[in-house]
VOKE-108482 format. One record per residue: x, y, z of N, C-alpha, C in turn. Coordinates in steps of 0.02 Angstrom, whole numbers, plus 50000, padded with zeros to 5 digits. Each point is the difference from the previous one (the first is absolute). Last residue first. Layout:
N
XYZXYZXYZ...
! end
This chain:
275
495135616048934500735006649961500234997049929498484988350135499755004849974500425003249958500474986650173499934996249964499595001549950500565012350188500584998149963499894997149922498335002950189500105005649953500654997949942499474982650178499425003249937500275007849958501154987050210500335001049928499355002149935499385000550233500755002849996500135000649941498124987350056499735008549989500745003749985500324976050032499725002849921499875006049996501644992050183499425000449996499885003149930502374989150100499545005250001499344996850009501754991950177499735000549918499645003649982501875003550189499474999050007499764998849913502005009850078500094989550030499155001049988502035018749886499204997850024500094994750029501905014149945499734999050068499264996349998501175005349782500334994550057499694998750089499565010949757499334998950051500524995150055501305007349790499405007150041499464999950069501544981849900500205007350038499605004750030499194983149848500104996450075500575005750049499395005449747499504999150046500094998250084501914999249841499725008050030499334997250048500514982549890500425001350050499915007450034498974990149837499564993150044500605005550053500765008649799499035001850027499804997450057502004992649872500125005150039499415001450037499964984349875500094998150040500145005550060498335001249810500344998150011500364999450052497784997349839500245003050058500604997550024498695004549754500184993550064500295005050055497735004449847500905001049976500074996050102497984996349827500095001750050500904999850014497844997949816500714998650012500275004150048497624983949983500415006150006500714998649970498394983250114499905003449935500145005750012501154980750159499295004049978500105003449941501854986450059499374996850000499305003449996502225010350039500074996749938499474995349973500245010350224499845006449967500004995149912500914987250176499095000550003499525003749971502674998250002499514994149961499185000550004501535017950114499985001249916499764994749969499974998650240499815002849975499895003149906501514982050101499494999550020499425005149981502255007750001499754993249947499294996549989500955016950159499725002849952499834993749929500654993650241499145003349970499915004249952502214987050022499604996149994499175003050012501985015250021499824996249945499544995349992500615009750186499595005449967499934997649936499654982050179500475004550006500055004449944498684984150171500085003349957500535003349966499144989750225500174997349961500285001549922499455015050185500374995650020500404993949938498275015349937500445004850011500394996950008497644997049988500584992549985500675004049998497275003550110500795002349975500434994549978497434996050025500635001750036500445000749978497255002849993500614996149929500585002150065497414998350073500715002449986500354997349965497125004649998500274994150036500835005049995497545001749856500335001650064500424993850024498515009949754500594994850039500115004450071498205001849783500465004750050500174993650048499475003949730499824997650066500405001850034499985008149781499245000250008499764997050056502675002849920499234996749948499385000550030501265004050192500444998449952499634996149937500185015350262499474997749935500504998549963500265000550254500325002249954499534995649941500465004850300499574995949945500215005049924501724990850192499405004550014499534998949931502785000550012499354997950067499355002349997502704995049859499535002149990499604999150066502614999949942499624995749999499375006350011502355004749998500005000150042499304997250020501144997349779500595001550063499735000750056498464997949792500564995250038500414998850031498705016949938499704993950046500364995950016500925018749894499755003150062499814992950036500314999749780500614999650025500005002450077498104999249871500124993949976500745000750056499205022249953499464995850031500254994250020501425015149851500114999750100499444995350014499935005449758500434993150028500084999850086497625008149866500885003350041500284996250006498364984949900499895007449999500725002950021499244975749985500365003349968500125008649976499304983650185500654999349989500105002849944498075006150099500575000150062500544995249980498045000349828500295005250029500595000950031499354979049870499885000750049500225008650000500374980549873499415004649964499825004850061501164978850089499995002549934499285002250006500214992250192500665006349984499805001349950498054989950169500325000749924500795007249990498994987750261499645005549950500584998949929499114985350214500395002149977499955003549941498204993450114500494997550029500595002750001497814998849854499895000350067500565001550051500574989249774499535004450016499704999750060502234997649907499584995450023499465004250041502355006749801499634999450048499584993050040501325005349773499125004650039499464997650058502764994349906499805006650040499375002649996500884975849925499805005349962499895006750011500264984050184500585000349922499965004049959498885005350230500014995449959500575001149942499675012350219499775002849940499934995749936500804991150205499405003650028499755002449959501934988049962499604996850040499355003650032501765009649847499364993749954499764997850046502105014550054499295003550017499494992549940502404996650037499805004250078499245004649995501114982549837500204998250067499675004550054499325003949767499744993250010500474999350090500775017549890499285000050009499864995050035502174998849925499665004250069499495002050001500294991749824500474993950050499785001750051499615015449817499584994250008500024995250050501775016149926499655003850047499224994450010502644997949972499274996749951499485001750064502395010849970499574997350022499554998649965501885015349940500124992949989499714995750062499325021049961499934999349929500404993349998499965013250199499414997949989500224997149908501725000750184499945004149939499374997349982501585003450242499574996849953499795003549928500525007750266500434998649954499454994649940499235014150236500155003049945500434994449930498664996350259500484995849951499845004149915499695011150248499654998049958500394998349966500615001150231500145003149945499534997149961499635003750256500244995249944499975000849958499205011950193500605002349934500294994249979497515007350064500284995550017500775003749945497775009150155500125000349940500734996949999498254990350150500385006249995500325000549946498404982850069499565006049993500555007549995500834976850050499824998249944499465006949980501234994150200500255004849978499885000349908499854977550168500075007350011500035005149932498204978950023500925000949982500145006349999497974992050073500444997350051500515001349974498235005149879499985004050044500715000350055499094981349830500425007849963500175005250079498764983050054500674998349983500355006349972497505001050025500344999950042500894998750004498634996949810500315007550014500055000550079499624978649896500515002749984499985007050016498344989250083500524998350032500685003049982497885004249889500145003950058500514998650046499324986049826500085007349965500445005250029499064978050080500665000449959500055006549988497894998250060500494999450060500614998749978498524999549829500145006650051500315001650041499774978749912500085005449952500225006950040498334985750085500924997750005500255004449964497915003249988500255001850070500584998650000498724992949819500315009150005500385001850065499414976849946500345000849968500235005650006498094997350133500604995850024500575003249962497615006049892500465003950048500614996950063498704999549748500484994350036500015004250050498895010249823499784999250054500244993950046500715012649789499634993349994499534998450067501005019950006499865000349949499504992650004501995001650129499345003850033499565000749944501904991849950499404993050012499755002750043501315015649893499684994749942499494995050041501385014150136499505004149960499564998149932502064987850128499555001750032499355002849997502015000649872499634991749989499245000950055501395020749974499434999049925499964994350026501325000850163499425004850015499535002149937502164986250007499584994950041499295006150013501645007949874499824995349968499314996850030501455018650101499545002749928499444992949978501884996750158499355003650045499554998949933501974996049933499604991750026499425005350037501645011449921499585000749944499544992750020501445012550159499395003849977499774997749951501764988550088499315000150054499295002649960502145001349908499524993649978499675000950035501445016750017499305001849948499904992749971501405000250198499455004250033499555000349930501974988549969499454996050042499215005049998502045012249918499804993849951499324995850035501235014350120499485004449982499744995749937501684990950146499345001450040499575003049956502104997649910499714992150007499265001850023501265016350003499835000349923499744992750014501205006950187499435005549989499594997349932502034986250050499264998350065499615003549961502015007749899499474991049968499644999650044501315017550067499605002249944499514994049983501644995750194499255005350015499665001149945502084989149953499524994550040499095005350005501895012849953499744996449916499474993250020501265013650190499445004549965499814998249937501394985950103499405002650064499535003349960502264995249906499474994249999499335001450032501725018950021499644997749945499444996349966500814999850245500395005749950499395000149942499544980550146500495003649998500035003049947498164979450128500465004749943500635007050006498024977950111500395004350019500615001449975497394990849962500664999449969500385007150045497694989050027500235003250045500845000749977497844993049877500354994150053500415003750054498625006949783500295003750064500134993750065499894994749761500435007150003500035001850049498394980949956500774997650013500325006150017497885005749965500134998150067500674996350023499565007149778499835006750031500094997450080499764983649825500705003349990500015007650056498034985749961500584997450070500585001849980498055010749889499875001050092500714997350023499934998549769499935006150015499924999250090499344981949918500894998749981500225006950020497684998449991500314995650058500764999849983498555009449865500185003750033500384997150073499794988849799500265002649982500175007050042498064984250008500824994750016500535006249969497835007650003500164997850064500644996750023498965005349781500195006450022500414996950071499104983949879500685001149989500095006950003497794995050072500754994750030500654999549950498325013049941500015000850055500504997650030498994996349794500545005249997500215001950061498324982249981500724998049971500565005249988497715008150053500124994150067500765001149977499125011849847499915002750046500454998450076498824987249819500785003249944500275003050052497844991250070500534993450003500655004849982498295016249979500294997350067500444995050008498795004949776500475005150032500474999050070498404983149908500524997749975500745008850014497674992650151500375001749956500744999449980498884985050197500345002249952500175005249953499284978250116499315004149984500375006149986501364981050010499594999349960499485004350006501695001350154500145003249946499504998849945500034995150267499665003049967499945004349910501324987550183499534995549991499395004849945502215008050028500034992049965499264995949998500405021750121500075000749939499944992949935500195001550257499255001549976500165000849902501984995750130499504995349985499265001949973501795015450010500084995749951499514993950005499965015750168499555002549952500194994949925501064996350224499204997749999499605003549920502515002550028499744993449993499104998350005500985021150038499915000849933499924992349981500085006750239499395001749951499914999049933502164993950117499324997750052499375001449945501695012449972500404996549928499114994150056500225021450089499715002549943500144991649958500894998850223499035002950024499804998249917502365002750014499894991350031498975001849995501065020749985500174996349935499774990949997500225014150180499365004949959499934996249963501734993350146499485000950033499404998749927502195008749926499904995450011499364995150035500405024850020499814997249952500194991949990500525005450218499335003449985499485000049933502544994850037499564996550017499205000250017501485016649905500124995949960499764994150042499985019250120499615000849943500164994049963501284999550200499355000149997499255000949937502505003249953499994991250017499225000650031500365020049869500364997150048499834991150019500495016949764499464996650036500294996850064
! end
């Protein structure tokens, strides 16, 4: 990132943290009218937010402009790339968030509340936009090492997906769509291992409702053990016996599709989820 792009985002960023204070206020004055879905909604928000903010200033500390050598240069260059693409799928999952919050109090007919919302929504994918080379297929190594079977694959539920799919993984209706019992995690193991590496877009039935909005890759954050862990707990919660997926799997998979940067689409993985 050049010193112009990295003040440019910066710029973007001072505009998006400006807005997200005015929307915390409207929020305060307005929690007693409320659903109790949305308040769960609100409060998952802002600790989505404080967690992408640490994500944004480790990514803007990295490109300070470190002037490296030999080696150091090119292990300095790997941590920037993997820092940026970490940031880039919070962007994408604060877009996701602030655009179901948005679509709830279009619903209620708040329309202020939707507008902000929105405009958060849209701020973050402007940003995304600003970090280079986040649309090219990336050679940062996928974190292969690990042993799914000495993870508590629950832990990592609850850390990197309960804030949108709730604790219990069913979900939030309207909003966020139900894992357990769910098709697209427990049908083809590729389905489930596909989303989560390179995230979902677009509209997608799940139990009898249809959800729109993005799931974002967690590839960055992830690593092949911790989503097959993750995955084989959610498969352990629906009714079925559903065989586990393993680590190797989460890995071929991400070979095979190494060049993707774009998420799928349900019409994509629908057939699969057949087989």
């Amino acid at each position: 990132m050049s010193e112009e792009q990295r003040k440019e985002l910066e710029t973007a960023y001072d505009s998006l943290q400006s807005n997200y204070k005015k929307l915390l206020t409207n929020y305060e004055g307005a929690m007693d009218t409320l659903p109790s879905d949305l308040q769960s909604l609100y409060n998952q928000m802002q600790k989505m937010h404080d967690d992408m903010d640490v994500s944004h200033r480790q990514m803007m500390a990295s490109n300070m402009g470190r002037h490296m050598q030999g080696d150091n240069m090119m292990a300095e260059g790997m941590g920037m790339h993997m820092q940026s693409h970490m940031t880039g799928e919070w962007y994408n999952q604060m877009m996701g968030m602030h655009e179901q919050m948005a679509r709830m109090h279009q619903r209620m007919d708040q329309q202020n509340m939707a507008r902000i919302n929105r405009r958060l929504s849209e701020e973050y994918g402007n940003m995304r936009k600003m970090i280079p080379d986040l649309d090219e297929p990336s050679e940062v190594p996928f974190n292969e090492e690990g042993d799914p079977a000495l993870l508590n694959g629950e832990n990592l539920y609850s850390q990197n997906c309960a804030s949108c799919h709730g604790s219990n993984g069913e979900g939030i209706s309207g909003a966020f769509p139900p894992l357990v019992n769910s098709k697209w995690v427990n049908s083809n193991k590729s389905v489930p291992i596909r989303i989560l590496l390179h995230g979902l877009q677009g509209e997608i039935d799940v139990q009898g409702q249809t959800y729109q909005g993005i799931m974002p890759s967690f590839k960055a954050r992830l690593s092949a053990a911790e989503m097959a862990s993750i995955l084989n707990y959610v498969r352990t919660q629906s009714q079925g016996n559903f065989p586990k997926i393993t680590q190797d799997e989460v890995i071929k998979t991400s070979q095979k599709y190494r060049k993707r940067t774009r998420p799928w689409t349900a019409s994509e993985l629908q057939q699969i989820t057949e087989e």
